[in-house]
N, CA, C and O atoms as a Tinker XYZ file with bonds, in Angstrom:
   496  protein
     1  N     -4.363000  -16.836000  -11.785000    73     2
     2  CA    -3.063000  -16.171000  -11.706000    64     1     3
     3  C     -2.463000  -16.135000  -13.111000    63     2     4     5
     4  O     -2.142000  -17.047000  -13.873000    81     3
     5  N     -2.427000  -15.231000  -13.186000    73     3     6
     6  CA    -1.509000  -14.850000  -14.471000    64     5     7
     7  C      0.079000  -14.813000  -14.693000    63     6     8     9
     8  O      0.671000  -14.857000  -13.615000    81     7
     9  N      0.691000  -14.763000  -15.505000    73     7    10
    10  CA     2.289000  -15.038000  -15.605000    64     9    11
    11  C      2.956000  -14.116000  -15.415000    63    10    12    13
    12  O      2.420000  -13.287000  -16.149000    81    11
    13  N      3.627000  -13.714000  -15.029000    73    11    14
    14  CA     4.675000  -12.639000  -14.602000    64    13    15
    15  C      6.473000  -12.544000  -14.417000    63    14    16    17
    16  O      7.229000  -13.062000  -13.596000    81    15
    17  N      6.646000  -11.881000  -15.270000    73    15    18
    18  CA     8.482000  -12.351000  -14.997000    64    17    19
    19  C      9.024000  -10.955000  -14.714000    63    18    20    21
    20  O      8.502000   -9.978000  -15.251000    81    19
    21  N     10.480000  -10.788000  -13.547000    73    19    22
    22  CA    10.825000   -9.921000  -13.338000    64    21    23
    23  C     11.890000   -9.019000  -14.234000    63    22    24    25
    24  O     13.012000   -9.386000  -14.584000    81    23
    25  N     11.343000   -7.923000  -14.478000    73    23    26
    26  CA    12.470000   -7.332000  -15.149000    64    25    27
    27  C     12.535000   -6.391000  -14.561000    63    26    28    29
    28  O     11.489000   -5.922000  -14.113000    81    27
    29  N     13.889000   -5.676000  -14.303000    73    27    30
    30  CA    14.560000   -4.570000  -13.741000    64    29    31
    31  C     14.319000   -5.105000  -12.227000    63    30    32    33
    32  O     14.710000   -4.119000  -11.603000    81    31
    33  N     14.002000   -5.858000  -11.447000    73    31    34
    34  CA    13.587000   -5.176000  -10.419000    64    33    35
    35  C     12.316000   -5.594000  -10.251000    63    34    36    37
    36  O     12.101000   -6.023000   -9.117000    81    35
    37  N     11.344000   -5.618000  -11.038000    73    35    38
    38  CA     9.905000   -5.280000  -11.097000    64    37    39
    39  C      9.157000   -6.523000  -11.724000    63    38    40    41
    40  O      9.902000   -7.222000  -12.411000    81    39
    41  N      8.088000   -6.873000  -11.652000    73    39    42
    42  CA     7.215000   -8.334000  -11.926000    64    41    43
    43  C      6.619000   -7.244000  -12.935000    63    42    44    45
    44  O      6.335000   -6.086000  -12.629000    81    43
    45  N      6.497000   -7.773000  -14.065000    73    43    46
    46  CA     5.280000   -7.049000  -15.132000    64    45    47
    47  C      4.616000   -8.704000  -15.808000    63    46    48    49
    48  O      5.028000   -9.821000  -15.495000    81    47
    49  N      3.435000   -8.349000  -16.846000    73    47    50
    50  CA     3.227000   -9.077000  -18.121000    64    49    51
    51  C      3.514000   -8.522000  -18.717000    63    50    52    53
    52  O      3.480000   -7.294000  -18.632000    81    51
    53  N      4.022000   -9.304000  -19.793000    73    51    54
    54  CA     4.152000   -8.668000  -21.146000    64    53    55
    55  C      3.386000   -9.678000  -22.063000    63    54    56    57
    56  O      3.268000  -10.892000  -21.892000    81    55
    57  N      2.850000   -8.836000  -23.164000    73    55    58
    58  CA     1.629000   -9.508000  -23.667000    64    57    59
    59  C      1.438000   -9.300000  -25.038000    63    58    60    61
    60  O      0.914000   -8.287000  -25.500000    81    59
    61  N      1.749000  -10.007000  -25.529000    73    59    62
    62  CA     1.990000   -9.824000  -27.594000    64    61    63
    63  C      0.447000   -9.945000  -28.400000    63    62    64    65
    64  O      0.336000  -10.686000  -29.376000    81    63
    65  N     -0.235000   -9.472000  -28.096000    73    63    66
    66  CA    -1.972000   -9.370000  -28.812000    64    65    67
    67  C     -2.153000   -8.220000  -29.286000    63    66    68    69
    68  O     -1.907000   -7.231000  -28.596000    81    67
    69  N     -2.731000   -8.089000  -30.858000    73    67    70
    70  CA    -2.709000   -6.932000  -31.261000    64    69    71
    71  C     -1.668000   -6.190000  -31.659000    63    70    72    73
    72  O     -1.416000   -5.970000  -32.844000    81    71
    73  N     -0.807000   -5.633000  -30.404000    73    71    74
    74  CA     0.958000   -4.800000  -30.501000    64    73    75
    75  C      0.851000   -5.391000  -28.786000    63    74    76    77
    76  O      0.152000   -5.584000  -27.792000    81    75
    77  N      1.955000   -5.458000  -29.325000    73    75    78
    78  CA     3.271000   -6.192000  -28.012000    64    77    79
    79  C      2.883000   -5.149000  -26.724000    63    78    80    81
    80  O      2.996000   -3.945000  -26.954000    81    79
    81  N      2.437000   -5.568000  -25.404000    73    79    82
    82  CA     1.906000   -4.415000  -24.292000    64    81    83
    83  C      2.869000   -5.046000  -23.000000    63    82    84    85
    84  O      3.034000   -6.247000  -22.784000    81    83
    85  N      3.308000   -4.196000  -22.405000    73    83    86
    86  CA     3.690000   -4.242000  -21.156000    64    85    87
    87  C      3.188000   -3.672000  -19.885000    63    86    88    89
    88  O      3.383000   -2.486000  -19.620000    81    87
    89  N      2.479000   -4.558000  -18.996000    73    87    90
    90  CA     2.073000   -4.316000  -17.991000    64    89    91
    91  C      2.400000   -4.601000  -16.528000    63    90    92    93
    92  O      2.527000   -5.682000  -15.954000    81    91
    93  N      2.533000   -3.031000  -15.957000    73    91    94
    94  CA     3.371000   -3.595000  -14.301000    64    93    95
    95  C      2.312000   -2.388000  -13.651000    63    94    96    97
    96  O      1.901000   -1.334000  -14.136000    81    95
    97  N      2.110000   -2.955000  -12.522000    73    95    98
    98  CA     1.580000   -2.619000  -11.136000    64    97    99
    99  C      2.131000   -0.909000  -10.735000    63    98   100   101
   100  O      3.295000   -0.607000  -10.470000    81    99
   101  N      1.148000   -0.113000  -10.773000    73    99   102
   102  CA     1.889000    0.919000  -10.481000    64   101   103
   103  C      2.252000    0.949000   -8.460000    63   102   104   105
   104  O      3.271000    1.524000   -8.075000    81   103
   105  N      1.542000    0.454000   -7.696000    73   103   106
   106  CA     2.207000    0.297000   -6.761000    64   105   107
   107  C      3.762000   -0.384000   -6.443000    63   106   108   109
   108  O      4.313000   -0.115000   -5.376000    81   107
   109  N      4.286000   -1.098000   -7.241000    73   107   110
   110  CA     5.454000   -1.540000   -7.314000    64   109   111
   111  C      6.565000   -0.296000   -7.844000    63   110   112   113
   112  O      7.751000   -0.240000   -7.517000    81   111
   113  N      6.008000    0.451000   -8.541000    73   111   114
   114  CA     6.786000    1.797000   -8.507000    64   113   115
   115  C      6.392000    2.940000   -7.442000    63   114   116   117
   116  O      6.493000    4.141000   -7.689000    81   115
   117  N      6.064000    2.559000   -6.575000    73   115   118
   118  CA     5.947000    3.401000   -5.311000    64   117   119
   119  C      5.542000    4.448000   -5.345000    63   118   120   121
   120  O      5.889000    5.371000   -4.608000    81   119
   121  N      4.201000    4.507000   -6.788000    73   119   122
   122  CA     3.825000    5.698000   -7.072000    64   121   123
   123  C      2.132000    5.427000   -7.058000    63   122   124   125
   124  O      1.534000    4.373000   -7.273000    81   123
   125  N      1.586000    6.791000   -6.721000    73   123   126
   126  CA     0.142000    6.659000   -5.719000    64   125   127
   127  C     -0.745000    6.833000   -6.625000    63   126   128   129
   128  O     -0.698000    7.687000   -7.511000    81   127
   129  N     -1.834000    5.809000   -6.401000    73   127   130
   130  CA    -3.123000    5.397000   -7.686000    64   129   131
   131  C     -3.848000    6.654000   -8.569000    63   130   132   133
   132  O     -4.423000    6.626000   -9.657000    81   131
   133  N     -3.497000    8.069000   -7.376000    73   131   134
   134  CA    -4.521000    9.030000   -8.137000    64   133   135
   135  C     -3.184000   10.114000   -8.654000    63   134   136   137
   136  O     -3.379000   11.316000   -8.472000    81   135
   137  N     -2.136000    9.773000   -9.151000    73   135   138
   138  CA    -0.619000   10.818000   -9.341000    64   137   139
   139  C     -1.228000   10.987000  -10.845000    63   138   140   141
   140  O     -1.700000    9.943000  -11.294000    81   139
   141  N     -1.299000   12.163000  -11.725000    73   139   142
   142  CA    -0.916000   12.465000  -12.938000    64   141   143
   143  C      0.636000   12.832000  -13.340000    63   142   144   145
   144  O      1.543000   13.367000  -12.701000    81   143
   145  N      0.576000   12.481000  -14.244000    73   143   146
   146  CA     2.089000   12.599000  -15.019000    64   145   147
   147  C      2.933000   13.603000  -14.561000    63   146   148   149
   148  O      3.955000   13.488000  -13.885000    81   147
   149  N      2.465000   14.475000  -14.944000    73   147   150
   150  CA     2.949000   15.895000  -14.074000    64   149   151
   151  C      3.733000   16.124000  -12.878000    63   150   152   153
   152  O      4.734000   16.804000  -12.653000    81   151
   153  N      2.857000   15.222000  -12.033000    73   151   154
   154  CA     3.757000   14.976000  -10.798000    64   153   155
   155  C      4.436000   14.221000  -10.493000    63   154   156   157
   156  O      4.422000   14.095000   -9.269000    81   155
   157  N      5.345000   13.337000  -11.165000    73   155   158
   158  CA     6.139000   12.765000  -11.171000    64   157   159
   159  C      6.981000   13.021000  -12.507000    63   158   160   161
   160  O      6.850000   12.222000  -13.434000    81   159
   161  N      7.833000   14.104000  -12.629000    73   159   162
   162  CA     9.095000   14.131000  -13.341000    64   161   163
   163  C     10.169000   12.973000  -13.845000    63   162   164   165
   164  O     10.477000   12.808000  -15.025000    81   163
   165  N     10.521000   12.444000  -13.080000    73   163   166
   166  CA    11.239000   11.085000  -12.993000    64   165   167
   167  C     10.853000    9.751000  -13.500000    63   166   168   169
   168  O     11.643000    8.831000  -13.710000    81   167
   169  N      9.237000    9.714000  -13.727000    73   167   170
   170  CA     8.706000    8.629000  -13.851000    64   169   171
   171  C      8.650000    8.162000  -14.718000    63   170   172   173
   172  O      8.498000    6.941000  -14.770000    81   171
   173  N      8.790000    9.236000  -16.227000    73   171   174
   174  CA     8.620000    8.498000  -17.830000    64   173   175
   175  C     10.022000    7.784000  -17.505000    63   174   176   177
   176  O     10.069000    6.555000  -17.460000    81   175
   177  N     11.357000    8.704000  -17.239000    73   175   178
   178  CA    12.775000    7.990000  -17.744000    64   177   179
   179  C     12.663000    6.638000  -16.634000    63   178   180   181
   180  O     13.456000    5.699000  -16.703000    81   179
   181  N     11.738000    6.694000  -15.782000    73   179   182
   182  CA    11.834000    5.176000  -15.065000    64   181   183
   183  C     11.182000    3.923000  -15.722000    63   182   184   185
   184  O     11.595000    2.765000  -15.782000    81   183
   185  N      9.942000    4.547000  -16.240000    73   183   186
   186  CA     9.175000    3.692000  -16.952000    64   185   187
   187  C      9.798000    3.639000  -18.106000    63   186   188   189
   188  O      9.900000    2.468000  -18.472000    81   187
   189  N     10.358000    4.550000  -18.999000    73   187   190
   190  CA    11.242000    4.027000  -20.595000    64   189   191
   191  C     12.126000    3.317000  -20.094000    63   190   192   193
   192  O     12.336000    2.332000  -20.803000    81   191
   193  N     12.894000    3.366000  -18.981000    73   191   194
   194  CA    13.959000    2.220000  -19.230000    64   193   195
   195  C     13.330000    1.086000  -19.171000    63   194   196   197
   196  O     13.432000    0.241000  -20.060000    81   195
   197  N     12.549000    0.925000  -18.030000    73   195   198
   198  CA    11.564000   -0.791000  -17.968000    64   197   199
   199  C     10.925000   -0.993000  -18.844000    63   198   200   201
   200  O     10.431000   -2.114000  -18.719000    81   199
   201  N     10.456000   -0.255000  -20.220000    73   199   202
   202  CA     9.966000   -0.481000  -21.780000    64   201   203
   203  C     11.186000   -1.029000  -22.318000    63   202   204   205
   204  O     11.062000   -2.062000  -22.978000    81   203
   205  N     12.245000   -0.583000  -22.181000    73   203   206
   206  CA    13.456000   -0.698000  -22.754000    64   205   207
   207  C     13.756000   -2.329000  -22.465000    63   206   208   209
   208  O     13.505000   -3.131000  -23.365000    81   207
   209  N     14.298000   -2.789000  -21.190000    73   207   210
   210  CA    14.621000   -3.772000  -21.172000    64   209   211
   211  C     13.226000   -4.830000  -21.216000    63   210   212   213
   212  O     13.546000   -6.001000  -21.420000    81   211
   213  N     11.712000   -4.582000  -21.053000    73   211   214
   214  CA    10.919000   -5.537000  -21.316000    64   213   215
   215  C     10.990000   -6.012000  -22.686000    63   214   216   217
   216  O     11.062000   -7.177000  -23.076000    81   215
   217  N     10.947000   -4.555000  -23.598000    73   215   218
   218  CA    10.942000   -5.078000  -25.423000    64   217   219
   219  C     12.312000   -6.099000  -25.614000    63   218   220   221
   220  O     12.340000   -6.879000  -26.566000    81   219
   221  N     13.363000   -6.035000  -24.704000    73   219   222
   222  CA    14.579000   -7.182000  -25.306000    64   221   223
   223  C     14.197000   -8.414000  -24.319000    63   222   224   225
   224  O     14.904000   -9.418000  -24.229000    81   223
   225  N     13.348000   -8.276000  -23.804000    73   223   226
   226  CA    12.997000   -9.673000  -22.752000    64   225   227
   227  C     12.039000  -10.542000  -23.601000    63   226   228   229
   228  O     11.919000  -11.765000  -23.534000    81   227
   229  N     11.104000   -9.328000  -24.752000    73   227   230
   230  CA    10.437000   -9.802000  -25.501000    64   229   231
   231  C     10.836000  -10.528000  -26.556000    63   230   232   233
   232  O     10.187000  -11.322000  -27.236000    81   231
   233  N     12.710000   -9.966000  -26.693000    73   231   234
   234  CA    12.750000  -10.380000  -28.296000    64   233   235
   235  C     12.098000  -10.047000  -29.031000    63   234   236   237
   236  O     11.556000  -10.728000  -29.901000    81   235
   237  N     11.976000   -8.563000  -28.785000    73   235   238
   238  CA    11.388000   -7.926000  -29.612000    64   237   239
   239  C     12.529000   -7.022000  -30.384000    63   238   240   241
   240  O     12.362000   -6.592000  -31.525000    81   239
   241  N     13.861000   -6.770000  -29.497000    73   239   242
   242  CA    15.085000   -5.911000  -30.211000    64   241   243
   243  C     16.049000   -6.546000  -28.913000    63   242   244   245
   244  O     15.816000   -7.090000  -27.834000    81   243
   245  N     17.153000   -6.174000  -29.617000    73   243   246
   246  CA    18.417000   -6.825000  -28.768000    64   245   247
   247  C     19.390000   -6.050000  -28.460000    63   246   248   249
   248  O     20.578000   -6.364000  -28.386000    81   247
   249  N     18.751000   -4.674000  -28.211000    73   247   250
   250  CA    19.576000   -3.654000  -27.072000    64   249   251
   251  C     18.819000   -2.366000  -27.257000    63   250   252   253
   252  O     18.124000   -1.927000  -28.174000    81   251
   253  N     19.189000   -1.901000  -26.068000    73   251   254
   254  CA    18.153000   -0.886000  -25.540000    64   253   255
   255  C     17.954000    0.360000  -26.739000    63   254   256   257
   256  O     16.930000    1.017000  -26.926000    81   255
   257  N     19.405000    0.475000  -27.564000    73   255   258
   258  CA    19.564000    1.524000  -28.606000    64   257   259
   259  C     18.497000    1.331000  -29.527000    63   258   260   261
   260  O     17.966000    2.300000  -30.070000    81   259
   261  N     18.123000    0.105000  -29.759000    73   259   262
   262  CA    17.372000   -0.583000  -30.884000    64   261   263
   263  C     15.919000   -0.871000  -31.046000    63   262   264   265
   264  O     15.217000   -1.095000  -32.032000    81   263
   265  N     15.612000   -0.768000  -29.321000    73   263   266
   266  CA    14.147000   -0.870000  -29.066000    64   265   267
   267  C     13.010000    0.192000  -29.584000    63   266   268   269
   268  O     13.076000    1.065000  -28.720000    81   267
   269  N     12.084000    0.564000  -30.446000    73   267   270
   270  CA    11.474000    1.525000  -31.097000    64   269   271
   271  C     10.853000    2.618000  -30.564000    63   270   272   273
   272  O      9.988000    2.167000  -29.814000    81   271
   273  N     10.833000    3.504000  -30.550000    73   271   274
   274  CA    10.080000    4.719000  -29.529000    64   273   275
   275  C      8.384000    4.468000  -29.408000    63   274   276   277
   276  O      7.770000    5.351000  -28.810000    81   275
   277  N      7.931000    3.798000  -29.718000    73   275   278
   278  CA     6.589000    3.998000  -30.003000    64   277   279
   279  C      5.715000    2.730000  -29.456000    63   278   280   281
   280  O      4.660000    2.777000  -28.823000    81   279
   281  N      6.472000    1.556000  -29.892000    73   279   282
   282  CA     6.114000    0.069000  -29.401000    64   281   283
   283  C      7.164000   -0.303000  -28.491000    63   282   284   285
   284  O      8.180000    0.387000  -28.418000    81   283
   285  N      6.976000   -1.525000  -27.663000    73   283   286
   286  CA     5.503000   -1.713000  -27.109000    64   285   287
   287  C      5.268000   -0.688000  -26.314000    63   286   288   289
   288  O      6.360000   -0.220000  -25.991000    81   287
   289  N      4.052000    0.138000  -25.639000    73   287   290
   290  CA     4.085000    0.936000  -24.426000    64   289   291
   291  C      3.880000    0.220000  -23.561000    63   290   292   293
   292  O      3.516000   -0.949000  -23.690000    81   291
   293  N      4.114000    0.903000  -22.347000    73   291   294
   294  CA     3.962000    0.519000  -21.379000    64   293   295
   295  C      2.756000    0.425000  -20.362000    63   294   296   297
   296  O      2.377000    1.572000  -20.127000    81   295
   297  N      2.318000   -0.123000  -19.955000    73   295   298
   298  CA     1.437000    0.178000  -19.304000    64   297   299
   299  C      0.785000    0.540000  -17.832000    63   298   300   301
   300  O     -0.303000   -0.010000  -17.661000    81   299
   301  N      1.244000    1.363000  -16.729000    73   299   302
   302  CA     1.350000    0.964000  -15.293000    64   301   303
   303  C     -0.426000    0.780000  -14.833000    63   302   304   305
   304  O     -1.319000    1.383000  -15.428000    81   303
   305  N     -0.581000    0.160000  -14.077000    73   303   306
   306  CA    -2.368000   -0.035000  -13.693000    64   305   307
   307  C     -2.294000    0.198000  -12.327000    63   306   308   309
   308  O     -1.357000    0.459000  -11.572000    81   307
   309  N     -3.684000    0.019000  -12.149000    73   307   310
   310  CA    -3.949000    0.305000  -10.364000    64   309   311
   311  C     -5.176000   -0.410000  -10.341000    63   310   312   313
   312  O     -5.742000   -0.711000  -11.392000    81   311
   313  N     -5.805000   -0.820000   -8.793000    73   311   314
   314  CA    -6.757000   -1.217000   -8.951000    64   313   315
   315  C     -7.835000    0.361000   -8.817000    63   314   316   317
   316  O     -7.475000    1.495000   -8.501000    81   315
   317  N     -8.976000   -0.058000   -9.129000    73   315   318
   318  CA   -10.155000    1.352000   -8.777000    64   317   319
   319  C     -9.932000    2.429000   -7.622000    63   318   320   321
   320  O    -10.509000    2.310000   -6.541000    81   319
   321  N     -9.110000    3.434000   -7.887000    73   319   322
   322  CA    -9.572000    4.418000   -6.670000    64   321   323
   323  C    -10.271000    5.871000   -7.222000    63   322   324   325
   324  O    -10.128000    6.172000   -8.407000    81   323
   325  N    -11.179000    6.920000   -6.127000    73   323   326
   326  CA   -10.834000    8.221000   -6.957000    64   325   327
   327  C     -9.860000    8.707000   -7.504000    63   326   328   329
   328  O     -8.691000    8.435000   -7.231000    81   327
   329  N    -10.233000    9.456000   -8.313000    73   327   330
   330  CA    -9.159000    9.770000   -8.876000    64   329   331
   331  C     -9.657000   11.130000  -10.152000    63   330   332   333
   332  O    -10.810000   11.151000  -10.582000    81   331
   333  N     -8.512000   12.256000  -10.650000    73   331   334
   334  CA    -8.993000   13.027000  -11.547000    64   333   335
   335  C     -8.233000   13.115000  -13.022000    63   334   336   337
   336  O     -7.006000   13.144000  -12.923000    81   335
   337  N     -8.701000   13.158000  -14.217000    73   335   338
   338  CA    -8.157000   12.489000  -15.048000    64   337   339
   339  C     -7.443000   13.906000  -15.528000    63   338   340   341
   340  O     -7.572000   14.969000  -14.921000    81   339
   341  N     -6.558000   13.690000  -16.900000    73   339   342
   342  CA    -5.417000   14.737000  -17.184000    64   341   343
   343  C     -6.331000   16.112000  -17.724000    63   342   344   345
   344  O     -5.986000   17.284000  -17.880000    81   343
   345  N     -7.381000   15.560000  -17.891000    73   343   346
   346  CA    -8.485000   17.252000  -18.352000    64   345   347
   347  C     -9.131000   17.467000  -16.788000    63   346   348   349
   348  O    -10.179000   18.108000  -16.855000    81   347
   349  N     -8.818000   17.146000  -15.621000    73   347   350
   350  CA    -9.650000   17.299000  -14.161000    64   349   351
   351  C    -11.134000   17.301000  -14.304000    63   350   352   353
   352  O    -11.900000   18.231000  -14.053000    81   351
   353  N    -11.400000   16.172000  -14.724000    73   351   354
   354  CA   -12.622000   15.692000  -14.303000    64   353   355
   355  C    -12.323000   14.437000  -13.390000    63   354   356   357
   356  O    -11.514000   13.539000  -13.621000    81   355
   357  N    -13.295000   14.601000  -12.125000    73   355   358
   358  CA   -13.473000   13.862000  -10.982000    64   357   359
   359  C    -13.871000   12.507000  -11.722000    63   358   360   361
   360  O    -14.566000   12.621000  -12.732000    81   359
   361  N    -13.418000   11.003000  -11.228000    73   359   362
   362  CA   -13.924000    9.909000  -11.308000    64   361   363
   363  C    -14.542000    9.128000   -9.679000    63   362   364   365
   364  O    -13.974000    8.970000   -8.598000    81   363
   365  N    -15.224000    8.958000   -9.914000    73   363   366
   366  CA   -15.795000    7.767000   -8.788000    64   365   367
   367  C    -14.675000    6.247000   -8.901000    63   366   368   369
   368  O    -14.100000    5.710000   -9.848000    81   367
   369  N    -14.739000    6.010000   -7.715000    73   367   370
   370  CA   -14.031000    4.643000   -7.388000    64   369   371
   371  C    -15.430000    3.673000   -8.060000    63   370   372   373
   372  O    -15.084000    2.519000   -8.310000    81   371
   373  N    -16.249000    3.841000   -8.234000    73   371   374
   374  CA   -17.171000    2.609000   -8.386000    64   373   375
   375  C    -17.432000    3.003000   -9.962000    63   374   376   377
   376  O    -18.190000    2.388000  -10.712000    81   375
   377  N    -16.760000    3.992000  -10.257000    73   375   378
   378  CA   -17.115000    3.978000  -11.676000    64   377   379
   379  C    -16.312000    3.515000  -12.867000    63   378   380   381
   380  O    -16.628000    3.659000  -14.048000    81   379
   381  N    -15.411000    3.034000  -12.467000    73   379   382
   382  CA   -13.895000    2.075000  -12.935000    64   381   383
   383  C    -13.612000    0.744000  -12.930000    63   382   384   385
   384  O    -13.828000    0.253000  -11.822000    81   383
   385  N    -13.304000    0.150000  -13.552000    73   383   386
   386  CA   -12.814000   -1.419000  -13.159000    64   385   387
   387  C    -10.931000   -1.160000  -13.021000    63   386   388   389
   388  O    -10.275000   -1.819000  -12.215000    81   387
   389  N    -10.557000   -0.548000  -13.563000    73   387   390
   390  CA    -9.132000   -0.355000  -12.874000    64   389   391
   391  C     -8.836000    1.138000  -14.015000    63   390   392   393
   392  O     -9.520000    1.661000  -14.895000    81   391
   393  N     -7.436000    1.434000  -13.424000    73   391   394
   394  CA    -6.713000    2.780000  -13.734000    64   393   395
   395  C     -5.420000    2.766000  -14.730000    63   394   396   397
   396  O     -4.394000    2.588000  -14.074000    81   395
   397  N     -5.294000    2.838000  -15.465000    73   395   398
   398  CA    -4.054000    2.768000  -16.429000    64   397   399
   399  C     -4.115000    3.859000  -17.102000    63   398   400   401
   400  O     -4.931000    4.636000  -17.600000    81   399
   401  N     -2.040000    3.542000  -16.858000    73   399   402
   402  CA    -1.651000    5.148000  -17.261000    64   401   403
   403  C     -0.855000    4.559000  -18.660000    63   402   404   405
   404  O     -0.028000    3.657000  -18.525000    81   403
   405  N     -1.133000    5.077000  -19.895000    73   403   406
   406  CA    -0.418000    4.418000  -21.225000    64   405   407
   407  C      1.055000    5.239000  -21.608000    63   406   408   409
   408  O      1.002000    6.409000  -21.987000    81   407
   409  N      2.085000    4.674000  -21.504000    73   407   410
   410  CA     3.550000    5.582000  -21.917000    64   409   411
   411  C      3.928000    5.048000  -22.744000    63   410   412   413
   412  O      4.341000    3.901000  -22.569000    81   411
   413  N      3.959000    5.763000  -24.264000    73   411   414
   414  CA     4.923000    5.344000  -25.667000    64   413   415
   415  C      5.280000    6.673000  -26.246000    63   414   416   417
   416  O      4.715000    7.766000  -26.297000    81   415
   417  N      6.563000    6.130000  -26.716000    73   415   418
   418  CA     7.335000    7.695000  -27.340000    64   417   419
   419  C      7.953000    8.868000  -25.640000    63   418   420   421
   420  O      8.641000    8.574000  -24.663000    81   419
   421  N      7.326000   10.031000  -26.022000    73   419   422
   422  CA     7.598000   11.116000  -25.178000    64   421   423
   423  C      7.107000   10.938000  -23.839000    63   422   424   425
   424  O      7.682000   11.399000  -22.853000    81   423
   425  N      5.719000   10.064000  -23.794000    73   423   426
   426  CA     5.263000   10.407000  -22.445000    64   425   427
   427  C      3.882000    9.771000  -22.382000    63   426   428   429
   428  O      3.737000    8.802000  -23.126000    81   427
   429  N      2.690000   10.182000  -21.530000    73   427   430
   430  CA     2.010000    9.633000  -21.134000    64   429   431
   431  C      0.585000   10.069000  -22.313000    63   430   432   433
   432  O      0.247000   11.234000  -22.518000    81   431
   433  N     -0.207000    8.628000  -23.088000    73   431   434
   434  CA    -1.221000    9.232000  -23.370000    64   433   435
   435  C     -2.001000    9.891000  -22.915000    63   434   436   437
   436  O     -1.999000   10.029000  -21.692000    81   435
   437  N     -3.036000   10.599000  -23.772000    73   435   438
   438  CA    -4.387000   10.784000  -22.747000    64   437   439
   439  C     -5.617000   10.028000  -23.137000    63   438   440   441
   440  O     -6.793000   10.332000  -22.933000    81   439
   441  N     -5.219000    9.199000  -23.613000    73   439   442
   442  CA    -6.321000    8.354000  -23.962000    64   441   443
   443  C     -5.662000    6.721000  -24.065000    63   442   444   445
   444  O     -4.588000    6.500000  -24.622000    81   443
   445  N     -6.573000    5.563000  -23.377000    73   443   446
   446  CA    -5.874000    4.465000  -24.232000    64   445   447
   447  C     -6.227000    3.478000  -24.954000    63   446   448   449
   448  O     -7.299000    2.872000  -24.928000    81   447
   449  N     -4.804000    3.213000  -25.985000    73   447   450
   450  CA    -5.065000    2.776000  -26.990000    64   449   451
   451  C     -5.662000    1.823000  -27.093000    63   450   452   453
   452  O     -5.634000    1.056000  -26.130000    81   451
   453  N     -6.593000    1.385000  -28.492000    73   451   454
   454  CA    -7.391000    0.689000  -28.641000    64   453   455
   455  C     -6.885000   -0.931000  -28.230000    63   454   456   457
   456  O     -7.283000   -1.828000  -27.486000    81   455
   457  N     -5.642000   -0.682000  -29.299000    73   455   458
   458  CA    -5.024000   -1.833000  -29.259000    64   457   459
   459  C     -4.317000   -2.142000  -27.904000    63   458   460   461
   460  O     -3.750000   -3.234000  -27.873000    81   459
   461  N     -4.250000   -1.385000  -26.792000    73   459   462
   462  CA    -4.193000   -1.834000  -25.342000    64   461   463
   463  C     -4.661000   -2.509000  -25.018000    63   462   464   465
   464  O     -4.157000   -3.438000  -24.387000    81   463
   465  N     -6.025000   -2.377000  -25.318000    73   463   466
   466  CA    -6.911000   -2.845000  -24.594000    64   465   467
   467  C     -7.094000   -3.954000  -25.074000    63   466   468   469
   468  O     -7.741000   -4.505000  -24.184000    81   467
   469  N     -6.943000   -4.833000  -26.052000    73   467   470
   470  CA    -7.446000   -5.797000  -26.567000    64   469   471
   471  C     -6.507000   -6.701000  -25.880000    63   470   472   473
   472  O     -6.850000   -7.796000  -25.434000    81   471
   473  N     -5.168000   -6.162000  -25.795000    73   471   474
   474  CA    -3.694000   -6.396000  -24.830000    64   473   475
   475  C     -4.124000   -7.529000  -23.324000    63   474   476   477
   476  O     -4.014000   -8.745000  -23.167000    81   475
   477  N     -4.665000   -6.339000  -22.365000    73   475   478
   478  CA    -5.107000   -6.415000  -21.463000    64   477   479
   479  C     -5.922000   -7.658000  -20.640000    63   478   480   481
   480  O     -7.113000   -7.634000  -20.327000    81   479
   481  N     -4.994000   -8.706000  -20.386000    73   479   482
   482  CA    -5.482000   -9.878000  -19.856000    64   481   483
   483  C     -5.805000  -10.512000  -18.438000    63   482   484   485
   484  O     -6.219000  -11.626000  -18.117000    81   483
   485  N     -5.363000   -9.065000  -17.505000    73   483   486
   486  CA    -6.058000   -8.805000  -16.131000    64   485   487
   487  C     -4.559000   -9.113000  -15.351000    63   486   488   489
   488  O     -4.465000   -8.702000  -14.194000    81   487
   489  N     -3.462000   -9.780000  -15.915000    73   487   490
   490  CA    -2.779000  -10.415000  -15.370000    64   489   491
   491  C     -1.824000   -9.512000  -14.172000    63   490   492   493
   492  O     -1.673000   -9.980000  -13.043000    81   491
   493  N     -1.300000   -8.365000  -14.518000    73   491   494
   494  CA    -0.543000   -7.528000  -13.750000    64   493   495
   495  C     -0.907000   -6.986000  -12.490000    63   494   496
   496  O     -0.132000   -6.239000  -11.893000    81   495
């Protein structure tokens, strides 16, 4: 079991390796394992605010005005399902160890970052 503290509402890790990463459960945002960005409008300004108050949980900045557009992102995960990625190519459920969607700055990568991954301690 890994560590987890609630912010907003929501259980994430947050995880300072590499660049500072925040990771929460995308089922806890009541949003479905195979959704691209697209279809959910609402979801960056939900997920920037929970970047927002994780980076001051981090002590990483000490108000939301102050927190940087770029670091830490966020990270929402899932465990393995199908699913089609933002260029629509089909994935297999057995061809995944899990699903993460990366949000820094404007919106959602399409790729993720290296330094995520090094992030990434299974815990969320």
């Amino acid at each position: 079991m890994f560590d987890t503290i609630p912010i907003d509402g929501f259980r994430m890790s947050c995880v300072d390796v590499g660049i500072p990463c925040i990771f929460v459960q995308a089922s806890q945002l009541s949003v479905l394992d195979t959704i691209l960005p697209d279809e959910a409008p609402d979801l960056v300004s939900r997920l920037e605010s929970i970047r927002r108050s994780a980076t001051i949980a981090m002590g990483l900045a000490t108000d939301k005005v102050s927190v940087p557009e770029a670091a830490p992102p966020i990270l929402m995960v899932s465990l393995p399902t199908p699913y089609s990625t933002l260029s629509g190519e089909n994935v297999r459920e057995d061809s995944t160890d899990v699903i993460i969607w990366s949000l820094s700055g404007i919106g959602f990568h399409r790729a993720l970052q290296i330094t995520a991954l090094t992030s990434n301690h299974g815990g969320s």
